[in-house]
C-alpha positions in Angstrom: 3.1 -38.0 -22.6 0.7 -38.3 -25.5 4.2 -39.7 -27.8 4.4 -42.6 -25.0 0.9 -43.5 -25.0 1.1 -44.0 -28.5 4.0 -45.5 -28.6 2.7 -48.6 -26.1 -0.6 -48.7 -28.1 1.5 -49.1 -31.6 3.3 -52.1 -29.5 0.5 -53.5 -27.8 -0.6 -53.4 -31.4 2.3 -55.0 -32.8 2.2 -57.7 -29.9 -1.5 -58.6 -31.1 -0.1 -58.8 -34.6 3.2 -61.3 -34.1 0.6 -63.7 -31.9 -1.9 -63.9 -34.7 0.4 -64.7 -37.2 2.3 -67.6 -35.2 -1.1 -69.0 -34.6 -1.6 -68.7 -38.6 1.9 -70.1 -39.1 1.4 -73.2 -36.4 -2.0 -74.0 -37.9 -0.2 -74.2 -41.3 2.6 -76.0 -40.3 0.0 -78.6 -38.7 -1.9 -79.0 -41.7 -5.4 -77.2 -40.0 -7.1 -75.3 -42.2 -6.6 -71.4 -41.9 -10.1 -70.2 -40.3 -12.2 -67.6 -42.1 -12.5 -64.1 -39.9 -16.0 -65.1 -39.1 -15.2 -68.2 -37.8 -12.4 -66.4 -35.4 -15.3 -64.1 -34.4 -17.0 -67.0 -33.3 -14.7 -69.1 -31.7 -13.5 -66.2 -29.9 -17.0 -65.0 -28.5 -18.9 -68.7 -28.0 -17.7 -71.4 -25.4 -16.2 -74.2 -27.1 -19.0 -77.0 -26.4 -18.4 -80.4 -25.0 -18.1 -83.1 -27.3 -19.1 -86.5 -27.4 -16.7 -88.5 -24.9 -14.8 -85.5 -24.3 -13.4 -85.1 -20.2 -16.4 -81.8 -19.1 -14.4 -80.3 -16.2 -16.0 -78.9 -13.3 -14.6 -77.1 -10.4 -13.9 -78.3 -6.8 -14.1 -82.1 -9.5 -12.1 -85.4 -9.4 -8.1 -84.5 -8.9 -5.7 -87.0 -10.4 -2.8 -87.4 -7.9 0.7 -88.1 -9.6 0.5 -85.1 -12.4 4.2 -84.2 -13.2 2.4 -80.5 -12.7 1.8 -81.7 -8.6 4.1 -80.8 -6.0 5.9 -84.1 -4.4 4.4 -84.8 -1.1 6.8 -85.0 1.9 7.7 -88.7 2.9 6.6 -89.5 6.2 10.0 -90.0 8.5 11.2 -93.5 8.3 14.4 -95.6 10.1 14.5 -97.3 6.7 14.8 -94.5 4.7 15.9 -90.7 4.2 18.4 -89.4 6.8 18.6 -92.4 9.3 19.6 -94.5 5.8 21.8 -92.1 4.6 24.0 -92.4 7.9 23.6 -96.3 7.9 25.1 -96.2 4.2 28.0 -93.8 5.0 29.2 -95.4 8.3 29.0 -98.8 6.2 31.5 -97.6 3.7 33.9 -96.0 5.9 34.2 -99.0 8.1 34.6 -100.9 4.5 38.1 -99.3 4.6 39.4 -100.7 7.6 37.8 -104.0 7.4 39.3 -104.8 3.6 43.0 -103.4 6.0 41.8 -105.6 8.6 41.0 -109.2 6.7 44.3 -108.9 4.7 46.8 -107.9 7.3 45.6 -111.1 9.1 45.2 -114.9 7.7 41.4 -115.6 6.8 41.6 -119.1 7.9 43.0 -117.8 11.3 39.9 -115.0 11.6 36.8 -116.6 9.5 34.7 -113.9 11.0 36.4 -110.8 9.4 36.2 -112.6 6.0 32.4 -113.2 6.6 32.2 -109.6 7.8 33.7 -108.2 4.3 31.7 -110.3 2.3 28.4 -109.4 3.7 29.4 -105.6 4.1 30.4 -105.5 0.4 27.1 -107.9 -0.9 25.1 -104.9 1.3 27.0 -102.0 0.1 26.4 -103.4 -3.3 23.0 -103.9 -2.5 22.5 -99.9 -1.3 23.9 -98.7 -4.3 21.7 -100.6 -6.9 18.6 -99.9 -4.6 19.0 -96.1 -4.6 19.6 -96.1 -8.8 16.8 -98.1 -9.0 14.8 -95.4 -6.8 16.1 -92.5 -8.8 16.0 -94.1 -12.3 13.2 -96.8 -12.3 10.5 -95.6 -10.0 7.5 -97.2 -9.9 5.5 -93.7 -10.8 7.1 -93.8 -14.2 7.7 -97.7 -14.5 5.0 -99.3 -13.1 5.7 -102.6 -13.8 9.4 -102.7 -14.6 10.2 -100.4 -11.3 8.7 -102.4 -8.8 10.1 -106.0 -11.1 13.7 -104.5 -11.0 13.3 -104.0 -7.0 12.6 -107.9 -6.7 15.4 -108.6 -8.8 17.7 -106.7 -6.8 16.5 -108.0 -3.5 16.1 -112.0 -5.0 20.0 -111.4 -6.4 21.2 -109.8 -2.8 19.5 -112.6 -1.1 21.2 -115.1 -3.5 24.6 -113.5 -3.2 24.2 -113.7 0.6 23.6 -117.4 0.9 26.3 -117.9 -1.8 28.7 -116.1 0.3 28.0 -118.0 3.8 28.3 -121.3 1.7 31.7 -120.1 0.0 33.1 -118.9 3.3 31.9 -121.9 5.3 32.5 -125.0 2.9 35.3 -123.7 1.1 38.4 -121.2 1.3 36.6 -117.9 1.6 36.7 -114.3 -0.1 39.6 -112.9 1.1 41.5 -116.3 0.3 40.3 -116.5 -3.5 41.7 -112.8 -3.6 44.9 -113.7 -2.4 44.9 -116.5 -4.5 43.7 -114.7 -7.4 46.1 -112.2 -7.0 49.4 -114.1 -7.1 48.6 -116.3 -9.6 
């Protein structure tokens, strides 16, 4: 018993040992100068004081929300978003399958409505995807400003794409015909 007493105390020991000298090699590494053993004797005893323009915490004080160290608060339940969105976006790219079947069994010109249809289901698929990078790559918490400019972008360029599609498929021979076209030339 006495042998395993001693033995913990001789690691204890050891364990005091291995952190003083990584706090001698740090401090060397950094350039601060090696303190004397009276000024460890002090630091270790005294408080450190406050100095000048230095942030004096007190308890029950100011909290800062958005630390990285903060748990991420649980989004309030939204048609827009989470699981209702997730469904929206999964049922929108099945039905992509048969629509793209659909508009090129039949003529476009014959069925102007299924071309329409595939454009704007592809310009909001499109639109989906870059929206939910843009939430998991450019949030605003991180990017404040570029986040929340890249957002607009996306949603200016969707909107642009969408009015450029109705006047493509109205005034002039329509996706699935410039496809066709495309592809047998």
């Amino acid at each position: 018993m006495q042998a395993l007493i001693t033995h913990r105390a001789s690691a204890a020991a050891r364990n005091v040992r291995v952190a003083r000298s990584l706090v001698l090699a740090t401090r060397f590494s950094t350039g601060a100068s090696v303190p004397s053993a009276k000024e460890r004797r002090l630091t270790s005893t005294q408080p450190k004081q406050a100095e000048a323009g230095a942030y004096v915490y007190k308890p029950g004080g100011p909290l800062i929300r958005g630390n990285v160290n903060d748990a991420t608060p649980y989004p309030p339940p939204s048609k827009s978003h989470g699981s209702h969105h997730w469904a929206f976006e999964r049922l929108l790219s099945a039905a992509l399958i048969p629509l793209t079947g659909a508009t090129f069994l039949v003529s476009a010109t014959a069925h102007p409505v299924l071309d329409g249809l595939l454009a704007v289901s592809l310009i909001v698929h499109s639109h989906i995807g870059f929206d939910a990078s843009l939430t998991d790559y450019l949030h605003p918490r991180k990017f404040p400003i570029l986040g929340p400019f890249m957002v607009w972008l996306v949603r200016g360029l969707t909107a642009t794409a969408l009015v450029g599609i109705y006047q493509f498929n109205t005034n002039d021979i329509g996706l699935t015909e410039l496809i066709r076209r495309l592809w047998h030339a």
